[in-house]
N, C-alpha and C positions, 0 to 999 in steps of 0.2 A: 504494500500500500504506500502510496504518499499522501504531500500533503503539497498544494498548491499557492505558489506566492502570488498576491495577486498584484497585477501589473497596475504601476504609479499609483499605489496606495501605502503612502509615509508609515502605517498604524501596523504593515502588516498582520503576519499571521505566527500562534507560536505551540508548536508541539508539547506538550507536557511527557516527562520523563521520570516514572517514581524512582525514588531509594528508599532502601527499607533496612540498607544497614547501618551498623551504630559506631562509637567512637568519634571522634575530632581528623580534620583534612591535614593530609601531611604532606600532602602535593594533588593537585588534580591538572587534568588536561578534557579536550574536547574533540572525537570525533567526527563530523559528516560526511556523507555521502549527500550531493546535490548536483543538482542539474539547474544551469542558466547562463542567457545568452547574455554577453556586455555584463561584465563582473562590478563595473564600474559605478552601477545602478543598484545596489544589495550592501543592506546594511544587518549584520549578523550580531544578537546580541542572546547572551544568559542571563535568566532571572534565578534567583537563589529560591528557596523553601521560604527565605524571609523578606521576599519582593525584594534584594538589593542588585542591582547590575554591572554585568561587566561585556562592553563590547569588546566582540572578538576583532569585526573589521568596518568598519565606515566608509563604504565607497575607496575602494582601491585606486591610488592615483591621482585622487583630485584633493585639495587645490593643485599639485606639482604642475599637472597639464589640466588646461579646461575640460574635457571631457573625460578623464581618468583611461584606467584600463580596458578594453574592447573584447579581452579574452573571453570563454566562456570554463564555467564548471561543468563536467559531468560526472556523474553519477557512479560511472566504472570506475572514476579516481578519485576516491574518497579523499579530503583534504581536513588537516588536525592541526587545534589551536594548541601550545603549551607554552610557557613562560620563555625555554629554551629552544625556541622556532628556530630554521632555518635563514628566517628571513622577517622582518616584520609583515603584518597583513596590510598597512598601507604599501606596501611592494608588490604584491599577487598581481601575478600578471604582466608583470612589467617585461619588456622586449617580447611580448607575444602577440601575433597579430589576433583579428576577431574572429579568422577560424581556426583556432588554436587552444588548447583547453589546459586550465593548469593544472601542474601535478605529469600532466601524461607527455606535454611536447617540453617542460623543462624540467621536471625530476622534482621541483619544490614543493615537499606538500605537509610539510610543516610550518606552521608561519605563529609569531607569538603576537596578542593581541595588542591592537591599536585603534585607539574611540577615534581617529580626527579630528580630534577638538571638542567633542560633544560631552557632555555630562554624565558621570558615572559613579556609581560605588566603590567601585575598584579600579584600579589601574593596569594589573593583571591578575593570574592566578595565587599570588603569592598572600595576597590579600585576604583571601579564604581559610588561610592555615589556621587550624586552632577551632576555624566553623564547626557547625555538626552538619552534618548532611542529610541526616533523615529530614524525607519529604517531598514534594514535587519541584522537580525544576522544570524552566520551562526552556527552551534555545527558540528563537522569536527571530523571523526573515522579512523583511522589506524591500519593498523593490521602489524607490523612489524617481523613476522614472519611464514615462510608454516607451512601448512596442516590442520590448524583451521578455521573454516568458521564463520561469523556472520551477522549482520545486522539493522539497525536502522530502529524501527517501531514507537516510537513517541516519539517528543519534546515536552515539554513545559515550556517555562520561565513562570518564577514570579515575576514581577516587582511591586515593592511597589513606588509610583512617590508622591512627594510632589507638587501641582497645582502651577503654579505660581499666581500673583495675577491679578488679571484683571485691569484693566486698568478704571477707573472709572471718567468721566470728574467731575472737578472741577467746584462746584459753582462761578460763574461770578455774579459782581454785577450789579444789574438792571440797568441804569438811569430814576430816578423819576422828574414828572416834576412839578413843582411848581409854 
């Protein structure tokens, strides 16, 4: 199944992704698999279990060039956010032309997140450590500009959680009788 970004609407659209395991984040990262034409036009962001945000990418490209990056995502080449990218995600795309897809015609498909400027909770994933993860997150796509189509066909987070400790009763002394 997917889920369809819909074309030149700012508010898009956002997948929910439960967790159901427990502990505190000791590092996470982001998966997708997505399909869309003019990368340039797609704003990719994460919402927490406790509505706080971190964008992954903000229109590729632009302001550097007026029109940003022309490349497209598909779906065969899943492309993953983590603090240690390859490359920043205001880069994706770059030296690629519009029929050209990234990840598959440049090898890059790690990239660490970048808002362009826009307003966030986090900066990147580093931001999270410490969080608890149980809950719904959501990964949320916009297409902020016509005539390019896309589509969200798979998430996956990567939560690395530190356990907390259990809870272990204390030895009590006996009374002995004498």
């Amino acid at each position: 199944t997917y889920t369809r970004i819909p074309d030149n609407v700012p508010g898009g659209v956002c997948v929910s992704i439960p967790y159901l395991g427990a502990g505190a984040i000791t590092s996470m990262s982001v998966r997708t698999a997505l399909s869309h034409t003019y990368i340039s036009d797609l704003k990719l962001w994460l919402i927490t279990p406790l509505s706080q945000t971190l964008i992954l990418m903000n229109r590729p490209g632009i302001p550097a060039t007026q029109y940003g990056s022309s490349a497209n995502l598909s779906q065969s080449y899943p492309i993953m956010f983590a603090d240690a990218g390859q490359a920043s995600a205001e880069a994706m795309g770059a030296g690629l032309s519009a029929a050209q897809n990234v990840c598959q015609q440049n090898g890059i498909c790690l990239y660490s997140p970048n808002a362009g400027g826009d307003p966030q909770t986090y900066a990147n994933f580093a931001g999270l450590v410490g969080q608890i993860p149980y809950g719904t997150w959501k990964l949320c796509a916009s297409d902020t500009y016509q005539n390019d189509l896309g589509a969200i066909f798979d998430v996956t987070l990567d939560i690395a959680c530190v356990t907390p400790p259990t809870n272990t009763p204390s030895p009590t002394a006996t009374p002995a009788h004498t």
